[in-house]
N, C-alpha and C positions, 0 to 999 in steps of 0.2 A: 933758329930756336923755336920751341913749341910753344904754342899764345897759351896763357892761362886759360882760355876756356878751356883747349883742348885737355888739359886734366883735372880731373875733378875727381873727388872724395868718393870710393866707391861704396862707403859703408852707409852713405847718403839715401844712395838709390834704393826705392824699394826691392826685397828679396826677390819677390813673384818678377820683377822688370828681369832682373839680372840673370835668371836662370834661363831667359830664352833665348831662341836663337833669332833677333830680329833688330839685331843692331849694325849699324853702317861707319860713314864717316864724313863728313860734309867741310866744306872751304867756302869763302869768299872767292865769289867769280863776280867780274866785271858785269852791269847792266846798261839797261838802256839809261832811266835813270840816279839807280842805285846799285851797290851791288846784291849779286844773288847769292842764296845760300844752296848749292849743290851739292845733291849728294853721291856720295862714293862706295864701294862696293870697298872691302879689305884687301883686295885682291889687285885693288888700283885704276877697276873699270869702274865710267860713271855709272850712277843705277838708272839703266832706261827701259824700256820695255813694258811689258804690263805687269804690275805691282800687283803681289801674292801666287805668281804663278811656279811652278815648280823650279825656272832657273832662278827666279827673283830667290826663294826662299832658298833654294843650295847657295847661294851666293851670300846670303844675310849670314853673322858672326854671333857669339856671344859679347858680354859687354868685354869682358875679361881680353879677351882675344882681339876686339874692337882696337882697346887702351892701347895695348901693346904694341899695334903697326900705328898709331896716332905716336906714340912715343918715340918710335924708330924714324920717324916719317923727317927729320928736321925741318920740322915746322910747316910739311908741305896743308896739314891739314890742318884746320880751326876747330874744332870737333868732334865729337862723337853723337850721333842723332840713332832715336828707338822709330823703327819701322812700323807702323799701322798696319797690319794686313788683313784681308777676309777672314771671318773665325776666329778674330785672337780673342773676341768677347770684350775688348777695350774699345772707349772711346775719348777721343780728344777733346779737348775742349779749348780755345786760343784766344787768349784779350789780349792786343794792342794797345798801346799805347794808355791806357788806363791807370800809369804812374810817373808824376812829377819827378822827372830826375835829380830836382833841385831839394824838393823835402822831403821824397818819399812819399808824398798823400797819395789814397789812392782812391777811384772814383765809386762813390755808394752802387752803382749798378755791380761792377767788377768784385766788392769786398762779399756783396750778397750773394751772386754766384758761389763763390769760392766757399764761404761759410753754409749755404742750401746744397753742394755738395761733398762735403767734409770726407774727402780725400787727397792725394799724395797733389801737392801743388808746388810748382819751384818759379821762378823768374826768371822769365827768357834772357839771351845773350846782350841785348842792350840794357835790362835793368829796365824797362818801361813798358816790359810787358808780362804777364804768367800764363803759364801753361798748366793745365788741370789733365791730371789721367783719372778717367772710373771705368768701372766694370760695368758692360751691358752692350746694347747693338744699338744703331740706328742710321738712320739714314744722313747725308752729310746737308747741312745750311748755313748759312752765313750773309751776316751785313757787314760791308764795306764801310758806311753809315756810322756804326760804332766801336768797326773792330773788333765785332764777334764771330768766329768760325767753330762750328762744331760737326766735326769728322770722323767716321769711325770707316775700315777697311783699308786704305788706302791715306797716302802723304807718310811726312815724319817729322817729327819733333825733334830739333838740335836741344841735347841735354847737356845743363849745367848742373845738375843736383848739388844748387841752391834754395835748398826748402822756402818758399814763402812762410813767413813767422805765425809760430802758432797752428799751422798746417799738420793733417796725418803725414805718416811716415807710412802706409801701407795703399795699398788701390782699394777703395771702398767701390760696392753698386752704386748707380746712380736711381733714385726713383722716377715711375712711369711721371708722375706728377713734378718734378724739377725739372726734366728733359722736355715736357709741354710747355711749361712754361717757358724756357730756352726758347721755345719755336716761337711761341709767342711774343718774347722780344724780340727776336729777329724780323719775326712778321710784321710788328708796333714800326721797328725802327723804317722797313721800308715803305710801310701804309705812309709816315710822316712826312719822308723825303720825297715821294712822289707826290704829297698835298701840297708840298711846299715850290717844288719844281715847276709847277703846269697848274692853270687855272681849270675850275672845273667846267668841265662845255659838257656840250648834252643833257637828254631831258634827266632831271636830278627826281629821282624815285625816292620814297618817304624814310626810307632805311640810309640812305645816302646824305640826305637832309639832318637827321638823328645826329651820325655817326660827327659831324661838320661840329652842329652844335655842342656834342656832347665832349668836343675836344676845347671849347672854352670854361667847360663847367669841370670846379676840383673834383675828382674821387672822395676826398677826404673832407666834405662836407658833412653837413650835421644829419644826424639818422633821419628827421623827417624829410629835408632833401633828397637823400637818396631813396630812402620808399617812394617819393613825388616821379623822382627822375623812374624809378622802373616800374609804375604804374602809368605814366606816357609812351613808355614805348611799348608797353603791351599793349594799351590802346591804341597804339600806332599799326603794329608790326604782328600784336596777338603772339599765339607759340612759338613762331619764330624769332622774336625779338631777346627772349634768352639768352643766347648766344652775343649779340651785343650789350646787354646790361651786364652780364659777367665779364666780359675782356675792360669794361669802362670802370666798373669796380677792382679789377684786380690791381689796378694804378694806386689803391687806398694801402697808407700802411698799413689796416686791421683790416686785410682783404681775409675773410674767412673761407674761402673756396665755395666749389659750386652748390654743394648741398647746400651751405647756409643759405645760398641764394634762393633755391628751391624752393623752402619750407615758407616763403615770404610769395614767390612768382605764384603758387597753387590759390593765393587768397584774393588777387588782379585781378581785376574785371567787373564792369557793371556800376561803377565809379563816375565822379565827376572830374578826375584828375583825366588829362586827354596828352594827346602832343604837343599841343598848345603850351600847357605849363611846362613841359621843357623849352621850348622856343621863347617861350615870356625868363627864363632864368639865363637864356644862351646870353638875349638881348639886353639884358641887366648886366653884363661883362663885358658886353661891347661887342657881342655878335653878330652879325649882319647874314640876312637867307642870302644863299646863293641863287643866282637868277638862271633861271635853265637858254640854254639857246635853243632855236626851231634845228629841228634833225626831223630827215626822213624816219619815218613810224619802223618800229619792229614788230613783228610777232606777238602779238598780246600772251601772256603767260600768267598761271596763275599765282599763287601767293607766293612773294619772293621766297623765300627759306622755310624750314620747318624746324619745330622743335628739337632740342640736344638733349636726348635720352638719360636719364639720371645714371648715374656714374658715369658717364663718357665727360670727357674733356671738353669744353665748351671752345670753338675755334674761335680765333682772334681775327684781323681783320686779313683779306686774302690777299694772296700775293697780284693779283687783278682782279679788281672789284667784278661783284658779282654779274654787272650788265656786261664788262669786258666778255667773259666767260659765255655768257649766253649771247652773245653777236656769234660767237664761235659756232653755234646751232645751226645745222643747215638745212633751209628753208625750202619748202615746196614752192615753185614760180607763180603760184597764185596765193599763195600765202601758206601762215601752217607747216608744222614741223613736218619734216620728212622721218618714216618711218625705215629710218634703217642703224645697225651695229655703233658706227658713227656716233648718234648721237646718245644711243645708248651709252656709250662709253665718257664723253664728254659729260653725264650727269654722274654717272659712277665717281669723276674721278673730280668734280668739285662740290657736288651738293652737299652742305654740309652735315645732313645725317648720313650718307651713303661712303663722301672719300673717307677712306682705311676702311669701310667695313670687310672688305675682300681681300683676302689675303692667300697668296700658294705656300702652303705647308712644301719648304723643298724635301725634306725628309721623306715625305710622304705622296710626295707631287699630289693632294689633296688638292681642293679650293677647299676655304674655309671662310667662317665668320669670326674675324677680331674679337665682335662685341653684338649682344641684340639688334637684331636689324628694327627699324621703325616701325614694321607690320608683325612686328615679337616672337615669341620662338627661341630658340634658345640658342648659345655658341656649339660654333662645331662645323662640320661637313658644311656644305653648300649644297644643297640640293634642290632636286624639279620642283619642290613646290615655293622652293626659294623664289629661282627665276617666272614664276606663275603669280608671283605677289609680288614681285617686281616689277612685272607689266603692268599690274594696276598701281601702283606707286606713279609708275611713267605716266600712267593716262590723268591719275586725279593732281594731279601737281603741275604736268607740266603742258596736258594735252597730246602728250603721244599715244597713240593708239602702236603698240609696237603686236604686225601679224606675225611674225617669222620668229618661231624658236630657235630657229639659228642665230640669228641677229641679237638675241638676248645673252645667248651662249656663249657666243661670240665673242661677245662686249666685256662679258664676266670673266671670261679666262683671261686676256687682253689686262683690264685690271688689276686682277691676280698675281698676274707674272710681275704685274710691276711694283711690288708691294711682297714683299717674300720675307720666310721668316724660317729658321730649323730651329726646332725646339729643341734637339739632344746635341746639339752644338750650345745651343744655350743655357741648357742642363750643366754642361761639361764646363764651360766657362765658368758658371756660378759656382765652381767649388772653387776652395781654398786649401793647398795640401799643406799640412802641421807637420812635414817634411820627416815623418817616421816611416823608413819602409815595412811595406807591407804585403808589395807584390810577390815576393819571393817567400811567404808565410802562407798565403791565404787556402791553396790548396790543401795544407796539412793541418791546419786549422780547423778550417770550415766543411772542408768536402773530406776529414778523415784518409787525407792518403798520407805514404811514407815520406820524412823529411828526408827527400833526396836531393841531389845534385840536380837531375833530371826534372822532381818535379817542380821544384824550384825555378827555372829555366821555363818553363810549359806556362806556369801559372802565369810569369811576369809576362811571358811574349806575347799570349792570349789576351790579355787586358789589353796591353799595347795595340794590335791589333786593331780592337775595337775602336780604338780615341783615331786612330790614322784610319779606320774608313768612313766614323762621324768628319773629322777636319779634310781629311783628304778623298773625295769619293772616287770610287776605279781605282784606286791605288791596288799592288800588287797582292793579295792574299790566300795561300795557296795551302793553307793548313785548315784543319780542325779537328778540336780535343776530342776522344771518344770517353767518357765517363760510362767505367765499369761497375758494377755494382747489383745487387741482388732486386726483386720485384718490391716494389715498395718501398725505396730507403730513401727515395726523397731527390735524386738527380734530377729529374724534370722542374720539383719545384726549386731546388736550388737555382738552373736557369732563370728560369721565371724571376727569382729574384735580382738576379744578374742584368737581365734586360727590360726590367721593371714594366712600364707600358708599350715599351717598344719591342716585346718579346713574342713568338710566336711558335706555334705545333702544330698547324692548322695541314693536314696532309694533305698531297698534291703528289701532280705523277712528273717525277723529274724530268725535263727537259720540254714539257710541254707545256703551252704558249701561258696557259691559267701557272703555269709555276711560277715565271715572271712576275705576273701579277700580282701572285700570294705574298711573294715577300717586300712589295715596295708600302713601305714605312715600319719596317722588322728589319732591329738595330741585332736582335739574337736569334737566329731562326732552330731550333731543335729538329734534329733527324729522328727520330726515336725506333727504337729496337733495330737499330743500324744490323745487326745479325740475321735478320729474316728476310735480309737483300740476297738474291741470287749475285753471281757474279758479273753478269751484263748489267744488274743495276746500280751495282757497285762501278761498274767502270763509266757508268751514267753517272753515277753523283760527284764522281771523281771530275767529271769534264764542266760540271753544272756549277760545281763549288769555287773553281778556279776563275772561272767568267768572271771580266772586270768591267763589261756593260751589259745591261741587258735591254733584248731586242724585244719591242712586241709592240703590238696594237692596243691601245683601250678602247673598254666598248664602246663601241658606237662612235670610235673616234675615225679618222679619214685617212690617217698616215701612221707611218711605224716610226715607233719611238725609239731613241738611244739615251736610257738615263742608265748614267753613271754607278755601279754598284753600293750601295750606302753597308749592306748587309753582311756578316758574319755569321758563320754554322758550327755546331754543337753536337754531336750524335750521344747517344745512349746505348746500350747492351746492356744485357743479364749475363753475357756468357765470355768464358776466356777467352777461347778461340773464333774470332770472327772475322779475319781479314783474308780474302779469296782471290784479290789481284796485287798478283807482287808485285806490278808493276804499278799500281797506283798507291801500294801500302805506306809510300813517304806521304803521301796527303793529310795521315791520320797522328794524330798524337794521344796515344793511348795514357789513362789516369785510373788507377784503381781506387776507390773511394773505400773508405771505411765509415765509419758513421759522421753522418753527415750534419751539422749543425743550421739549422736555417737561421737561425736570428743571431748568431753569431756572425753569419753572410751576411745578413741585412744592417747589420753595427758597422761592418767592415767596408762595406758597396759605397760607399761618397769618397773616401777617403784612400781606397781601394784604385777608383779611378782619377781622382784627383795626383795621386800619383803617377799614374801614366800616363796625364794630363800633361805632367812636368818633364817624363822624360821625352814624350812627342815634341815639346816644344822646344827643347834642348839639341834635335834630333839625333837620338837614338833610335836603332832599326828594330821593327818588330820580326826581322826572320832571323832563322836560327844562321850562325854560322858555319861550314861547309866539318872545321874540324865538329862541333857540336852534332852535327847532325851525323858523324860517324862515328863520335864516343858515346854519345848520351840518349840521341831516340831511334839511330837505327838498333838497337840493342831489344830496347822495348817492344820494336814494331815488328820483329821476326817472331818473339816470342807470342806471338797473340796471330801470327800467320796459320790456316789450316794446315796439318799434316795430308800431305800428299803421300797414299799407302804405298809406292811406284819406288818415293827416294828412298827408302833405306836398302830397300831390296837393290837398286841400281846402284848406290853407294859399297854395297858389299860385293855384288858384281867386277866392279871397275875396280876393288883392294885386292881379290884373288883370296875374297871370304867366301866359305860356305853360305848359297843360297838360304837354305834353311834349316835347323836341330835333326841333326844327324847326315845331312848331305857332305857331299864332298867338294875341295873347293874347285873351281872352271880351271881348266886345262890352261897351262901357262901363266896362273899369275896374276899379279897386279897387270893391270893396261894402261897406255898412256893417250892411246886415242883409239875413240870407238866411233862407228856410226851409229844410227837411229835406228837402224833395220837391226842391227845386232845386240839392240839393248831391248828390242822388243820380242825377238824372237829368241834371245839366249838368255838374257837377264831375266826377263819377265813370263818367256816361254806362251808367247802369245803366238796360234796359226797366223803362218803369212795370210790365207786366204779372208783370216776371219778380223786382221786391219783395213779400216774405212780407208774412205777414199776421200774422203774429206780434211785428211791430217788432222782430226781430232786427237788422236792417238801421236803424231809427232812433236803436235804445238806443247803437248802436255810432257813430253821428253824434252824438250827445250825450257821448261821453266824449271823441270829438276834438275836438269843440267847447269841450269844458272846461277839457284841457288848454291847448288855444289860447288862453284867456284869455276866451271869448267870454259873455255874458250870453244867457239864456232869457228871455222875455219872451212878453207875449200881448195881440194887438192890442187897443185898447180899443173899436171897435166894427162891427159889421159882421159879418165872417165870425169873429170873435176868434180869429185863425188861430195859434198856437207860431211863432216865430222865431227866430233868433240876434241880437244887435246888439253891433256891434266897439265896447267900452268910448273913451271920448273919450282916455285917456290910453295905449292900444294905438297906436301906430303901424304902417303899413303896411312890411313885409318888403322891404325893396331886391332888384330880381330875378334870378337864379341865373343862372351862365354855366353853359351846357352839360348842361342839364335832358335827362334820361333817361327816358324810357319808363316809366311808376310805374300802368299800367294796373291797376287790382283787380283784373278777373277775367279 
């Protein structure tokens, strides 16, 4: 029989959960000692491998589909559990045990979470624990300690959708300011468990002595206390002591946040309130200094920490206290930091003005700035003068003299990578679709074209498109729309509106190495006047647009890069007739525009892709299908192919038509197979002597020949000469009244 978990109310689960494709199935397996909750593919294999990758996600089900083999399964499985993956813009959030089985109470830390992020929340499968889903990214943490895990990308959640009471019914955002906080209890809960665990040894620094004290003394004392308590530790600690009076106050239930802190820290100093008065209030509660032990001396360094930047997040206590962290420094053999990458890197990634400031834009493969760096300046790019005021940062703070701009560069990319962030992934997440289509409208809407079948089909697959090379980067895409329309009618800006900041026109010479370049963090790249391409450039853009990584160097970088395609392309035209390689002409999905609405786009553009947001996640294909692509755009993509002045004359040729008004028709008739020498000297009546020798003249009989429907062949014995031969189901062309003059040369 199937366990009650395993079915559960599907009108429960939020909409957004149900429509994707990232659901499994999980059992009760034996452990070491407990049992484990394993999870299963619908297909019957367990889920192993690395989680989010291309077999992972063919293998994940919809909920619907999930139910159904839990249903059939007689009871093989306990569950149905929602997948975490990279990109999905969700994250988890897991309390344990934080509810009495016996009454239901549940523990003030757990009700405040839950209520600080007011989204879909239900009760794990024992009932003594909840699980919280919101929208947004982050990196995963967790205490053991309390029972708090918060993961996004990766794991899964066994779903009962049994709402915790009073709870949304929908995934709400999480705020930048909840999710620190988070850190910051998880970081509280393990600073406590290792105070508690292990005596403190070693010499005890004034910030450490503080931090001792200030864990006998309440938060939720009375206001002149707390102005006492954070004018000692300024006078202790000075600007860097901010950052510990805010994590000691955030313990107060009328914890006002960092600003209110501020506005109080600026008026500190030149007092007679010292560190003293906090150690005179620790030792009124029963505090006792901790006695330092004799240790071999370190590195003398200068002032412990530096001030927390107004608006930044003020950090809580670290996951290894600060002296931890700088033992990690490595030391010249007579004393004195060594100046290399190393340690470069080591203050990047815990000082606490510097960790997160560095972050890589994947989208963009950028380095950037999070947030104001300490030497000011604004968000954005990372650049030389960045790493130039970073070395004086090193030198006035820590003592490093760093010589080597490499070893800066170094440190900072290193950083970087490890701290990563896409923005139009996270764009894409943050919508929510109001589940009105709209894909299959927008073209006839916005860009003025006809409501077809065709362009219906174009507009949806094109959106799609875009969402599967933002979530899925190199994935396969082999198309792009040509938007036709007059000088000035607004197609370029339409784009533009399409691929909002991530949009580009910037020209460049296809295939070469600055082209690469040009489009890495352009989510829409524009071709523009696609028509004024000769044919070899046309058969360049063709090989340029299909590329699913691209190769290249950056400057001044040391090795060649392989980042995965992010990019999407768009062409423009003035003119009807613009496609010159029939063999690349499937590339192209032509759109005729009639008057073009921009702010009608701009209404439409969130909800637009929110929608193909939904059916990516559902997985639906952005390519056309094989009948599609013979009913609905080969139709279009012929009609917009150059006339070659060659076919009709060779068309009327091979029927046993008169050449041209008033001729007579070729001796014999319709033909069923011709050669190239005979189409050019009888058809077209071109001197043997005066065809190249370069088969320019044949290659160009071979594409009307194709168009025409005709077959290449090669006789089987003898001179085994190249032919053409009219397929048995080609009928012969009824004859033209009133034939014109179509001479070639």
């Amino acid at each position: 029989m199937t366990t009650p978990d395993a079915i559960i109310d599907i009108a429960l689960v939020p909409a957004s959960l149900r429509r994707r494709c990232q659901w499994l199935l999980w059992r009760f397996e034996p452990g070491d000692k407990k049992p484990k909750k394993m999870p299963y593919y619908s297909s019957g294999n367990r889920r192993v491998g690395k989680q989010g990758d291309e077999a992972d996600r063919a293998a994940l089900v919809t909920l619907d589909q999930a139910l159904q083999v839990v249903q059939a399964s007689n009871g093989r499985y306990s569950g149905v559990g929602f997948a975490f993956l990279p990109g999905d813009g969700l994250i988890g959030i897991d309390i344990d045990g934080c509810i009495k089985r016996e009454t239901g109470e549940i523990t003030e830390m757990a009700q405040k979470i839950i209520d600080a992020c007011a989204s879909y929340t239900e009760y794990s499968p024992s009932g003594t624990g909840v699980h919280i889903i919101v929208a947004g990214e982050s990196d995963t943490f967790k205490s053991n300690e309390i029972g708090l895990e918060v993961f996004c990308g990766r794991q899964y959640f066994t779903f009962t959708a049994k709402p915790y009471m009073g709870c949304s019914s929908e995934i709400a955002p999480i705020s930048a300011t909840v999710l620190n906080r988070l850190r910051i209890t998880v970081k509280g809960a393990k600073h406590v468990a290792r105070t508690a665990a292990a005596p403190m040894v070693g010499p005890v620094d004034e910030r450490a002595k503080l931090e001792s004290a200030l864990a006998v003394i309440p938060a939720d004392c009375g206001y002149d206390e707390w102005i006492r308590v954070g004018m000692g530790i300024y006078d202790a600690l000075g600007e860097a002591g901010l950052g510990v009076w805010d994590y000691w106050s955030s313990k107060a239930s009328k914890y006002g946040g960092l600003k209110d802190l501020e506005s109080h820290w600026k008026s500190f100093g030149g007092g007679s309130i010292t560190a003293a008065t906090v150690y005179k209030m620790a030792v009124d509660r029963g505090w006792r200094p901790p006695k330092p032990a004799r240790e071999k001396p370190v590195p003398a360094l200068k002032a412990a920490s530096t001030p927390v930047p107004a608006g930044a997040v003020a950090p809580g206590p670290h996951d290894e206290d600060e002296k931890t962290w700088r033992d990690g420094l490595i030391v010249k053999p007579r004393g004195g930091l060594e100046d290399c990458r190393e340690n470069v890197y080591i203050v990047l990634m815990n000082d606490d003005q510097l960790k997160g400031l560095i972050a890589l834009n994947e989208f963009s493969q950028l380095q950037v700035k999070r947030r104001v760096p300490p030497w000011g300046g604004e968000v954005g790019e990372w650049t030389e003068a960045d790493d130039f005021k970073l070395g004086h940062y090193l030198v006035d703070h820590y003592n490093i003299l760093i010589k080597s701009d490499g070893a800066i560069e170094k440190a900072v990319a290193q950083a970087a990578r490890e701290n990563q962030f896409n923005p139009v992934v996270e764009y894409l997440r943050s919508l929510e679709w109001d589940g009105e289509p709209r894909l299959h409208l927008w073209l006839t809407e916005a860009m003025g074209a006809e409501p077809t079948r065709y362009n219906a089909l174009i507009g949806t697959l094109f959106l799609m498109s875009m969402v599967a090379r933002a979530f899925h980067p190199g994935c396969q895409m082999d198309y792009m729309p040509v938007f036709e329309g007059g000088q000035g009618a607004g197609k370029s800006s339409a784009l533009r509106v399409l691929g909002g900041d991530w949009y580009s026109e910037t020209p460049f010479k296809i295939g070469d190495k600055d082209a690469y370049l040009a489009i890495q963090g352009v989510w829409l790249y524009e071709i523009a006047e696609l028509d004024s391409f000769n044919k070899a450039d046309s058969t360049s853009i063709k090989a340029f647009i299909t590329n699913k990584t691209d190769r290249f160097r950056a400057p001044y970088g040391r090795r060649m890069l392989n980042v995965l395609r992010r990019t999407c392309f768009a062409a423009t035209t003035n003119q009807d007739e613009y496609l010159k390689d029939s063999t690349g002409n499937r590339r192209s999905w032509p759109v005729r525009c009639g008057m073009i609405q921009l702010e009608r786009l701009a209404e439409m553009r969130d909800q637009l892709f929110a929608e193909a947001v939904n059916l990516i996640d559902q997985g639906h294909k952005w390519h056309p299908t094989r009948e599609e692509q013979r009913e609905l755009i080969e139709p279009e993509q012929e009609a917009r192919e150059l006339a070659d002045p060659w076919e009709p004359r060779i068309q009327r040729y091979v029927d046993g038509q008169p050449l041209y008004l008033g001729g007579t028709p070729p001796a014999g008739g319709a033909i069923n197979e011709v050669t190239s020498e005979e189409l050019l000297t009888k058809a077209l009546e071109i001197e043997i002597g005066k065809i190249s020798g370069a088969k320019t003249e044949t290659m160009r009989i071979a594409s009307v020949m194709k168009r025409l429907g005709w077959e290449k062949k090669r006789q089987p014995s003898g001179r085994r000469e190249w032919y053409y031969a009219r397929p048995k189901e080609l009928p012969v062309a009824p004859a033209e009244q009133g034939v014109e003059d179509d001479l070639p040369i």
